[in-house]
Structure formats: structure tokens, C-alpha cells
N, C-alpha and C positions, 0 to 999 in steps of 0.2 A: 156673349159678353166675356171678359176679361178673366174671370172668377170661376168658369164651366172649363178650362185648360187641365188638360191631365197634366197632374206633374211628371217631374225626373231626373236624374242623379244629376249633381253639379259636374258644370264639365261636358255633360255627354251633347258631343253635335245635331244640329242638325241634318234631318233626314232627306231634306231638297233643299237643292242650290238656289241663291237670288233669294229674293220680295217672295216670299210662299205663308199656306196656313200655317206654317213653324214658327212666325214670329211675328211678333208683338209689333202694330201699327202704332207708332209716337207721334200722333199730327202736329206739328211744330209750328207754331207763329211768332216772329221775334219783327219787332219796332227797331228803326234806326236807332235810338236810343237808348237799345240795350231790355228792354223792359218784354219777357217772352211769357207764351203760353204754352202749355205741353199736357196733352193727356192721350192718355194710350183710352181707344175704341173701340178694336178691334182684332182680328188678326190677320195678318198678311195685308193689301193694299184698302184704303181707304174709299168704301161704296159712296155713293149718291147721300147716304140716307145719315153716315156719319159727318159727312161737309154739313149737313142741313144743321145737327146737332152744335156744328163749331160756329156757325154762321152768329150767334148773340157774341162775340168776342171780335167782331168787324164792322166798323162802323161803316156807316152810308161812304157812298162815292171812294171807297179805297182804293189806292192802287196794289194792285196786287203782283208778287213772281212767285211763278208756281213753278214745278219738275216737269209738266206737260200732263199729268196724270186728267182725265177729261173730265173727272168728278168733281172736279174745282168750277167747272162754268155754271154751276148753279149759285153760285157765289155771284154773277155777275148780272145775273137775270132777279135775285131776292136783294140783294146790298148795293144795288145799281155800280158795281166796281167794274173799275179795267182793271182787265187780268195778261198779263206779258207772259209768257210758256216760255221757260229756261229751258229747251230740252236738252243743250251740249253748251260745251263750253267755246263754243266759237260764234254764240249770240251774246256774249258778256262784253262788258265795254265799261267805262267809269261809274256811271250809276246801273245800269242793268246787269245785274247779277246775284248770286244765291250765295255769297258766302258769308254773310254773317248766320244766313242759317245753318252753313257747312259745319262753318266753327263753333256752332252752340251744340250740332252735332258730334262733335271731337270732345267738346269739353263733356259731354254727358257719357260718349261712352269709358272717356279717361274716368269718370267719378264712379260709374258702374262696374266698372275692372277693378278701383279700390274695395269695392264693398263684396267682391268677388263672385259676382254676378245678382242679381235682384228676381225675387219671385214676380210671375207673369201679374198675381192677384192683388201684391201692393206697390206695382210699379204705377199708377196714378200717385198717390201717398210717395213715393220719394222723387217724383218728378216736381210735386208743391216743394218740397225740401229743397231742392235741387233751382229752382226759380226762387225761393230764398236764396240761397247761398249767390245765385248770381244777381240778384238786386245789391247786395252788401259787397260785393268782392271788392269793388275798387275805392272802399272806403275805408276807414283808418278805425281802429275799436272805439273809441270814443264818440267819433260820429255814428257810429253806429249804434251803441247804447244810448245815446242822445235822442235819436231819432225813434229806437224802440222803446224808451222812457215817452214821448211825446203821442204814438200810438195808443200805447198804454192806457194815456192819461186820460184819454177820449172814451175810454170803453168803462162804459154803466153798464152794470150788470144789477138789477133790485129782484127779491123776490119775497113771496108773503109766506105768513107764517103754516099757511093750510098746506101749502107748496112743500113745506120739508117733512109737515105728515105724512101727505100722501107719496114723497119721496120722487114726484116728478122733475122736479131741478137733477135729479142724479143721473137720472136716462135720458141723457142730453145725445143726440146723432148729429155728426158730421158728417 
């Protein structure tokens, strides 16, 4: 897991080139619509065992574009999906292709260079952040507080009076 990673000094490269156990697997899923999922795994390429993990965020019959990575066909045989293999850029054409993943890829690492790099163990935690900020971007501050006002207003929270004795409302896990 994500959290068992030795740390080490900000800055200092990695030790193999490419897709290696040096770095942090971010399995990316983004909607035409803008609306993505992101959470880191693992390290280095994405097993069998972590696609099975992602698999409750696809619904039945998807169409799927993947990198070519072959961990993805189990995706196709559990969610009954077609899956198209982008492996270069000379199978891309008006709808087939991978770049709205590209560019959700740009934008996270432009957001991670501002923060001046992210630790391995709360990179899930600012990847939620980070799918916040891009749900709100292309909207204006009011609609946004509008819309987080409206959230908001839906969420009941009750609890009893034995509750604040024995102080379990306090030890609440996300």
C-alpha cells in the first residue's frame, strides 16, 4: 500500500527511469463531461488485482480507452465493457483518443509542482481535492457557493444524548 513507501528529501530523483516501483500508480478515470476519479494504488504499473478494486466506479456496458496496459481486460469480462487500446498516437481520430485524460494529467501535475511536490501517503487526500477544484473550475464563485449551500442543506447529521457521553460522534473515520 501507499502508506508502507520509505520517504525522502524533497527534490531527490528517482532512482529508474520510466513506469517503475519509484512511483506512485494514479489510476485515472475522466467522463466526457469533465467529472473524474483518481486514486493512487499502488506503486509503479497497475496489477490485475488493483483494476478489480476500480471496477465499482464503471458502470455496466462502458466503452472504455485505455494505454494498452493488458490489466484493463478484466474490466471487459466483469462490466461487460468494450475496451479500444490507445497504445500510440496514430490510432487517434475524432472520437478515439486519450486526451482528455492527457490533460487532466497536465493539469494535476501543474497543481502538484505548485504544492511543491505531494507526500506518496496523502496523495489519495489531495487527489479528492484536486477532483474538487476541477468539478468548480469552470464555474463563477457564486454558482459555486450556490451549489455548496444546496449540498449542504441536504446533510442531516442527528445524534443522541448517550453519544456525546461516550464521546463516539468525535471518532468519526474517513
Amino acid at each position: 500500500m501507499i502508506e508502507d513507501v520509505p520517504g525522502k528529501k524533497r527534490g531527490t530523483p528517482s532512482q529508474k527511469r520510466g513506469i517503475s516501483t519509484d512511483k506512485v500508480c494514479l489510476i485515472t478515470g475522466i467522463e466526457r463531461d469533465g467529472d473524474c476519479f483518481m486514486r493512487a494504488l499502488n506503486m509503479g504499473r497497475p496489477s490485475i488485482e488493483d483494476i478489480k478494486d476500480y471496477d465499482q466506479h464503471i458502470v455496466q456496458k462502458t466503452y472504455l480507452w485505455t494505454d494498452g496496459l493488458q490489466s484493463y481486460s478484466v474490466l471487459s469480462t466483469e462490466k461487460q465493457c468494450t475496451i479500444k487500446q490507445m497504445k500510440d498516437r496514430k490510432q487517434y481520430d475524432a472520437v478515439n483518443h486519450l486526451n482528455h485524460v492527457n490533460s487532466l494529467h497536465s493539469r494535476i501535475k501543474a497543481q502538484y509542482k505548485r504544492y511543491r511536490s505531494v507526500a506518496s501517503k496523502y496523495i489519495n487526500r489531495y487527489a479528492a481535492l484536486f477532483r474538487i477544484q476541477e468539478l468548480y473550475r469552470k464555474i463563477n464563485g457564486q454558482e459555486m457557493i450556490t451549489s455548496l449551500l444546496m449540498k449542504l442543506r441536504h446533510l442531516h447529521t442527528t445524534f443522541f444524548i448517550r453519544q456525546i457521553r461516550n464521546e463516539s460522534i468525535f471518532n468519526v473515520t474517513f
